[in-house]
C-alpha positions as CSV (number, residue, x, y, z in Angstrom):
1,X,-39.6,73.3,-88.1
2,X,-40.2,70.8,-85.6
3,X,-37.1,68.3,-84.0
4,X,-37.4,64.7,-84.3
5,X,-37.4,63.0,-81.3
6,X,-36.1,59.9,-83.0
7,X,-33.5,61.9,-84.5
8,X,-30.2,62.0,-82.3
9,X,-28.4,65.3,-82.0
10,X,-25.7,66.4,-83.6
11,X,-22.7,64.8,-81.5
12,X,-19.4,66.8,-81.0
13,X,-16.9,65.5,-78.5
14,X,-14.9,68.1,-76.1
15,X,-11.8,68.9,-77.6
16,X,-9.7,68.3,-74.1
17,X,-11.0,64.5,-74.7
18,X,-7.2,62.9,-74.8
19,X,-6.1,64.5,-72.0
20,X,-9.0,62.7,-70.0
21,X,-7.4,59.5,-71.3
22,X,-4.1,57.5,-70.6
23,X,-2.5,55.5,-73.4
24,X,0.1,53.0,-73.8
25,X,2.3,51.4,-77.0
26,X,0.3,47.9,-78.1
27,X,3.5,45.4,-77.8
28,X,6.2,46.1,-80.5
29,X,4.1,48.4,-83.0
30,X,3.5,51.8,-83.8
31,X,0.0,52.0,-82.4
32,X,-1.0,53.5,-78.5
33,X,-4.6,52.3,-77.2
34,X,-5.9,53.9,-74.1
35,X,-6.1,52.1,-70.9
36,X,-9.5,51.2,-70.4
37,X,-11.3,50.3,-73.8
38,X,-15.2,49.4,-74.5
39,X,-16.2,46.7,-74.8
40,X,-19.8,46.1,-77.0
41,X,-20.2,42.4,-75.8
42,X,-22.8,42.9,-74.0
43,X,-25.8,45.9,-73.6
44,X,-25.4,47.0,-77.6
45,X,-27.7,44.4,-79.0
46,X,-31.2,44.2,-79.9
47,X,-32.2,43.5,-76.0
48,X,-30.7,47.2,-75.2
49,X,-32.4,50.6,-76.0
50,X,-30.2,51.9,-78.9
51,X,-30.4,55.1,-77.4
52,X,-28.8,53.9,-74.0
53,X,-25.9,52.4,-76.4
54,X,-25.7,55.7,-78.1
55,X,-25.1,57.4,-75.1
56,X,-22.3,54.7,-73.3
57,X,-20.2,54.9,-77.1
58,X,-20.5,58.5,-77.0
59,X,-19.5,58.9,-73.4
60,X,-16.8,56.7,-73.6
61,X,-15.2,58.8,-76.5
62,X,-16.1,61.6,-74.4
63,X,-13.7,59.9,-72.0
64,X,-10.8,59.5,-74.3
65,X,-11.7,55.9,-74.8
66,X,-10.8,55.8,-78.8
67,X,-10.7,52.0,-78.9
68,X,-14.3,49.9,-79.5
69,X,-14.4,46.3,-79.4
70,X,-17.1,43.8,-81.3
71,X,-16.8,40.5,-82.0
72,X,-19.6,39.0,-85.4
73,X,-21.6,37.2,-82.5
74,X,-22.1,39.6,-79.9
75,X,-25.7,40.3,-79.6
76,X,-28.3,39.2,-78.8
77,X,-29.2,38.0,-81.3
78,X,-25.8,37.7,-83.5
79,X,-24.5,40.2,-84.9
80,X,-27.0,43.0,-83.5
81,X,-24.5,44.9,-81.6
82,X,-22.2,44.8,-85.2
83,X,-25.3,46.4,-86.4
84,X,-26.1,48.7,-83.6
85,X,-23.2,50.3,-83.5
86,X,-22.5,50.6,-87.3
87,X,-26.3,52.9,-87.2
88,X,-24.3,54.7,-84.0
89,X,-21.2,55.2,-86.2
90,X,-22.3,55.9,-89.2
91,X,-24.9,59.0,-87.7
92,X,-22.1,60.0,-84.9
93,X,-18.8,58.7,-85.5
94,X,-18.1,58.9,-89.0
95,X,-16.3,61.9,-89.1
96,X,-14.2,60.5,-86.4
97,X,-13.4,57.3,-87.8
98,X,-9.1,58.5,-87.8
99,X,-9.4,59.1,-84.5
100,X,-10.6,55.3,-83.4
101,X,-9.7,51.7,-83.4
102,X,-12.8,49.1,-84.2
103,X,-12.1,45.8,-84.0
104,X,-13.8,42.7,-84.0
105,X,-13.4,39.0,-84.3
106,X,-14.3,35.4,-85.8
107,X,-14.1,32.2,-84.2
108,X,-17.1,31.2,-81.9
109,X,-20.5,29.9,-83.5
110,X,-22.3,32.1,-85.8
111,X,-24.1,30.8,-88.4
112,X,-25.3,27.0,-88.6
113,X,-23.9,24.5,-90.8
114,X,-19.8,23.6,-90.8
115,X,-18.2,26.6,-91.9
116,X,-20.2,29.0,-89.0
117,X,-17.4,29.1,-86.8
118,X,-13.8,28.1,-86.0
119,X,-10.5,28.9,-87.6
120,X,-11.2,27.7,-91.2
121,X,-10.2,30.4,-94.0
122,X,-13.8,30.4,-95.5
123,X,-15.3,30.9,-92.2
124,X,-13.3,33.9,-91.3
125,X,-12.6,35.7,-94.5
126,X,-16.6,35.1,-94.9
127,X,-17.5,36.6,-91.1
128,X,-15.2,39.7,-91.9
129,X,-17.4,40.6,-94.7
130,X,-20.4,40.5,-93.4
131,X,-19.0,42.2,-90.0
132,X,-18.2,45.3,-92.3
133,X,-21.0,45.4,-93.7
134,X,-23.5,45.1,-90.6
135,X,-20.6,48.5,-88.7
136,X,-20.7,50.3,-92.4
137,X,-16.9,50.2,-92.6
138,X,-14.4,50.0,-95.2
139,X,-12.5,48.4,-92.8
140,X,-11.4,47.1,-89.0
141,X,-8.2,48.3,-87.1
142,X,-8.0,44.9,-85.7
143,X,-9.5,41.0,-86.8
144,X,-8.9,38.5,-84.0
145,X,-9.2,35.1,-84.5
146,X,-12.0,34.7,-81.5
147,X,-10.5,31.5,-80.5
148,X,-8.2,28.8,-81.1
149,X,-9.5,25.6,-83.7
150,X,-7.7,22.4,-83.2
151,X,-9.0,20.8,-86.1
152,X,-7.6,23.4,-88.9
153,X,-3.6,24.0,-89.4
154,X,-2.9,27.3,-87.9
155,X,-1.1,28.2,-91.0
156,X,-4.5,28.2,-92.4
157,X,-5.8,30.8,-90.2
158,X,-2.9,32.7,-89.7
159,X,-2.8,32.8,-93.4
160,X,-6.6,34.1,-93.9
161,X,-5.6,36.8,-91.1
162,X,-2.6,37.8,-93.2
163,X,-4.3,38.2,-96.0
164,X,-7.3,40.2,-94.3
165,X,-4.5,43.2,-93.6
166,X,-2.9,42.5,-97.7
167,X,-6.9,42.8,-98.6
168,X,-6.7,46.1,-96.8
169,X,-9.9,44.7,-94.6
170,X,-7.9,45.0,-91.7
171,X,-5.2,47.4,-90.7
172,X,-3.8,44.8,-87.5
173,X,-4.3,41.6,-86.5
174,X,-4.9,39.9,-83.3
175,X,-5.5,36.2,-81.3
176,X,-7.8,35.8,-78.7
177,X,-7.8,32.6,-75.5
178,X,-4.4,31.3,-77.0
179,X,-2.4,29.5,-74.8
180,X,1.4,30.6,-75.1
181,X,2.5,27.9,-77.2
182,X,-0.1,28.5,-79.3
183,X,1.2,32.1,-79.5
184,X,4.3,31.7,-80.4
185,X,3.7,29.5,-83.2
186,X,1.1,32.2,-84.6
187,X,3.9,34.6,-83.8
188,X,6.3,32.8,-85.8
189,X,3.8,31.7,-88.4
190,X,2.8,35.2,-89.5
191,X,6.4,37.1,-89.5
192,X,7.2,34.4,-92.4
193,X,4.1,35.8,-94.2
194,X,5.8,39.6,-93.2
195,X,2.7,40.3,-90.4
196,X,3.0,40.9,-87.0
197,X,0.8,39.7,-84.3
198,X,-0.4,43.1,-83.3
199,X,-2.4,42.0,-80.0
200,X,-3.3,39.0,-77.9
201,X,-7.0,38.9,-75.8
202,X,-7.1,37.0,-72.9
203,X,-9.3,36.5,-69.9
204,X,-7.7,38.2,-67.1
205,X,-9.0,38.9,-63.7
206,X,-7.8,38.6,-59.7
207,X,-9.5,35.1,-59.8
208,X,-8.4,34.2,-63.1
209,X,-4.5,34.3,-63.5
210,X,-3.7,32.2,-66.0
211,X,-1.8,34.7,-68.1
212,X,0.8,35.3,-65.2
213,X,2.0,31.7,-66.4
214,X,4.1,32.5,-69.1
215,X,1.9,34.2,-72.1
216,X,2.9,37.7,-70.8
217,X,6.2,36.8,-71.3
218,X,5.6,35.2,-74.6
219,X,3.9,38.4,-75.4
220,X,6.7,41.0,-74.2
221,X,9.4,38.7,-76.1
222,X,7.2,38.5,-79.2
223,X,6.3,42.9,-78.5
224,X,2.4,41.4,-78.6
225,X,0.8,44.0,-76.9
226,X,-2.3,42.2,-74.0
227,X,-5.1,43.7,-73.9
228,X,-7.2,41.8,-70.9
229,X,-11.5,41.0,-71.1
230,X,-13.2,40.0,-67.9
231,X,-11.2,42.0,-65.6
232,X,-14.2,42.5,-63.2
233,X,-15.2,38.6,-62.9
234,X,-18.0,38.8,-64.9
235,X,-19.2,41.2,-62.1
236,X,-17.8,39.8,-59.1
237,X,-15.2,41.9,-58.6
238,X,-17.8,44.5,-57.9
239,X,-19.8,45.4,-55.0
240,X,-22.7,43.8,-56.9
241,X,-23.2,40.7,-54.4
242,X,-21.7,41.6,-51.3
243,X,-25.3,41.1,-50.0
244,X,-27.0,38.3,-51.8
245,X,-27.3,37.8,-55.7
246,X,-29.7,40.6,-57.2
247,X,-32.6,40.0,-59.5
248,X,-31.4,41.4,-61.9
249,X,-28.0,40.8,-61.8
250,X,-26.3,38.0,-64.6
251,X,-25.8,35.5,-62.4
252,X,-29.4,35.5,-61.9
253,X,-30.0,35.2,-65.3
254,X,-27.5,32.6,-66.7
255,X,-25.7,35.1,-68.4
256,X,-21.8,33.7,-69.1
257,X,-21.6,33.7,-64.9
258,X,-22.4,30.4,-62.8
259,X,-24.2,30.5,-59.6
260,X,-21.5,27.6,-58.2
261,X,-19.0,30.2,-58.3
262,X,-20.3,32.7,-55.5
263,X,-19.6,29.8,-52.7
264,X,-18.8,31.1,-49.5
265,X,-15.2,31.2,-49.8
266,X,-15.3,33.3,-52.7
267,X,-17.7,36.0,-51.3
268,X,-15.4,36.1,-48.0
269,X,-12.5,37.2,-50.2
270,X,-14.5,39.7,-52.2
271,X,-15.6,41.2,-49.3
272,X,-11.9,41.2,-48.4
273,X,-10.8,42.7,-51.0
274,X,-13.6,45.5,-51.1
275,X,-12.3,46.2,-47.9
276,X,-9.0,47.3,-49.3
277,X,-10.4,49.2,-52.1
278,X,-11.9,51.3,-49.2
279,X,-8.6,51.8,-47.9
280,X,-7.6,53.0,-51.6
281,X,-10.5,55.7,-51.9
282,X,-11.9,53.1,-54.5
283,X,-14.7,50.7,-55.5
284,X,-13.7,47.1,-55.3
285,X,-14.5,47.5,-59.7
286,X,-11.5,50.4,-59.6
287,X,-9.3,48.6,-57.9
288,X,-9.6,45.2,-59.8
289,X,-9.1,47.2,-63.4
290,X,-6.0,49.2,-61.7
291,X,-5.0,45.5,-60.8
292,X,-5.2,44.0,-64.2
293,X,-3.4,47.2,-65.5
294,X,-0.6,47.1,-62.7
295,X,1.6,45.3,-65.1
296,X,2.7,47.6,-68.0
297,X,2.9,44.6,-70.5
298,X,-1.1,44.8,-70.0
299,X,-2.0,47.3,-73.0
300,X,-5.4,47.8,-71.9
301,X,-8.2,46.4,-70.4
302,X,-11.7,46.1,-71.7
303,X,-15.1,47.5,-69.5
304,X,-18.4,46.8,-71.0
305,X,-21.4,49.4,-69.3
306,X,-24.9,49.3,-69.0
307,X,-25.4,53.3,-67.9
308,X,-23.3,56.0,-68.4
309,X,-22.6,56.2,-64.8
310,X,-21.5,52.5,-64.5
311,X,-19.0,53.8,-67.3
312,X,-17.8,56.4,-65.7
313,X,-17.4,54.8,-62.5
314,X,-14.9,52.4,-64.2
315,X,-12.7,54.7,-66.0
316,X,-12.4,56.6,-62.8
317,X,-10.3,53.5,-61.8
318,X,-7.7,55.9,-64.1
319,X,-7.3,58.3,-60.8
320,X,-5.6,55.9,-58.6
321,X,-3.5,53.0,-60.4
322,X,-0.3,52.9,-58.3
323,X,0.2,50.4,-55.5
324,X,2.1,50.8,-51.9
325,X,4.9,48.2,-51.3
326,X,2.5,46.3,-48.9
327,X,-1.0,46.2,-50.8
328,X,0.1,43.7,-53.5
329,X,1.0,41.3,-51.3
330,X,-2.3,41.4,-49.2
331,X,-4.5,41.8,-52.3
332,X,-2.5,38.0,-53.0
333,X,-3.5,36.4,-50.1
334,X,-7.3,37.1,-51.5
335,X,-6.5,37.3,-55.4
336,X,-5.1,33.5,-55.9
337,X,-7.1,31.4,-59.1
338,X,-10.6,30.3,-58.9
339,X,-11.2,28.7,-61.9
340,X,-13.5,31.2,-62.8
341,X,-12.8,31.4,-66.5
342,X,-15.3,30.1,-69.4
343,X,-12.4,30.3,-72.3
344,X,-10.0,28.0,-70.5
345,X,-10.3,24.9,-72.7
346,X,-9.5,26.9,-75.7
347,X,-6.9,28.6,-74.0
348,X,-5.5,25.2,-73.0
349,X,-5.7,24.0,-76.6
């Protein structure tokens, strides 16, 4: 009989798969999530060769990477790569669904009309639905509320994120671009309905430090575990434009990047810090995720990945994370805020 090119392979992972991967204790909570987790925000939706997806997720699990993170809007269009990776799941992963963490989230736009996005109970309790049923699950490890609404009572989504763990729909529950006040009272408002915040997401990067300003405090007094997006700049914290913007690069495209930010300044102090990645035996991507994970009340940090190789290239930031007495302080004088951060004014909310 004949294969099926359009069939995938059977996949089995190596069995020496968590000793490729480092893990650490999310906040004040039973659960450990590896360092460096995917991210499926972008390159898993209907603009991306499934078969190129295939291969990062399985890769990445490969890797030791157990963690996967969607959000209902992540696409293009919406909810594609929910889709996407439920087919990938459900032909490759299903037999390993113990092993992993999937979680996803509610909060930006979605659908049209006034209940399509926000914080209001109908709109999230309605999004996790459909998000299970676009991955094939019977449920998420973790439901974030994507972003902060300052028109609904947090109590109110607090409340439909409580009762998306007492639905069994979700094992955890997390927040995403809160400010620390913000956190707190989520904090505060969910142990009086007996949850616990599992897990905060916030932007994080050497030009966006915002979270150094008292929410990783909040978060290690509350035991929220951080787990950081955006560590690479939205790519430039890579070598990427060094020598000009590339065709094909986002910036290039309008894709969540503006072409303001690469002034002159900037690119002197990328280059600056590439420099000292040299000196670390790293790429300037390596050292930026080792940065973000320098702190050990940083749970983990998200990578997306167009190739396998660009995948592999980042988790190998895992072989050097230590830093000598003298390197933080010269990666500071090139690391300071940039304003380089597209989820500040809910983060400011």
């Amino acid at each position: 009989m004949e294969s099926n090119p359009l069939m995938p392979s059977l996949y089995v992972p190596p069995e020496d798969r968590y000793q490729r991967m480092e893990y650490r204790r999310c906040g004040r909570s039973g659960l450990q999530l590896p360092l460096i987790s995917l991210g499926l925000w972008q390159n898993f939706g209907d603009d991306f060769p499934l078969n190129n997806s295939r291969a990062i997720l399985r890769r990445a699990f490969d890797l030791g990477i157990t963690h996967f993170d969607l959000a209902n809007n992540y696409g293009p269009p919406y909810g594609s790569a929910e889709k996407n990776f439920g087919r990938v799941f459900e032909e490759d992963f299903r037999r390993y669904r113990d092993e992993l963490v999937i979680s996803t989230k509610a909060g930006w736009d979605m659908w049209p009309g006034p209940y399509g996005e926000f914080g209001s109970r109908k709109y999230l309790l309605a999004s996790l639905d459909q998000s299970l049923l676009r991955m094939r699950l019977d449920y998420v490890d973790i439901f974030y509320s994507h972003r902060f609404d300052p028109d609904t009572p947090l109590e109110e989504t607090v409340g439909a994120l409580a009762d998306a763990v007492r639905s069994g729909k979700a094992r955890y529950v997390g927040i995403s671009s809160y400010s620390p006040e913000r956190t707190e009272e989520a904090t505060r408002l969910l142990a009086q309905q007996g949850i616990h915040l599992l897990i905060h997401q916030p932007s994080y990067s050497m030009f966006n430090r915002w979270i150094e300003d008292r929410l990783l405090d909040v978060a290690d007094r509350e035991g929220v575990g951080v787990i950081s997006f955006t560590a690479l700049a939205q790519g430039l914290l890579t070598d990427k434009y060094l020598n000009g913007i590339p065709d094909d690069s986002r910036m290039r495209r309008g894709i969540a990047i503006e072409q303001e930010w690469l002034s002159d300044d900037l690119l002197a102090r990328v280059r600056a810090l590439n420099e000292i990645a040299r000196g670390r035996g790293q790429t300037l991507a390596q050292m930026a995720l080792a940065w973000v994970l320098r702190d050990p009340r940083v749970t983990s940090t998200l990578v997306g990945a167009s190739s396998v190789a660009q995948l592999e290239q980042n988790v190998g930031a895992l072989t050097n994370l230590t830093f000598d007495e003298t390197e933080p302080q010269e990666i500071d004088r090139y690391a300071v805020e940039s304003g380089i951060d597209l989820w500040r004014g809910s983060a400011t909310s």
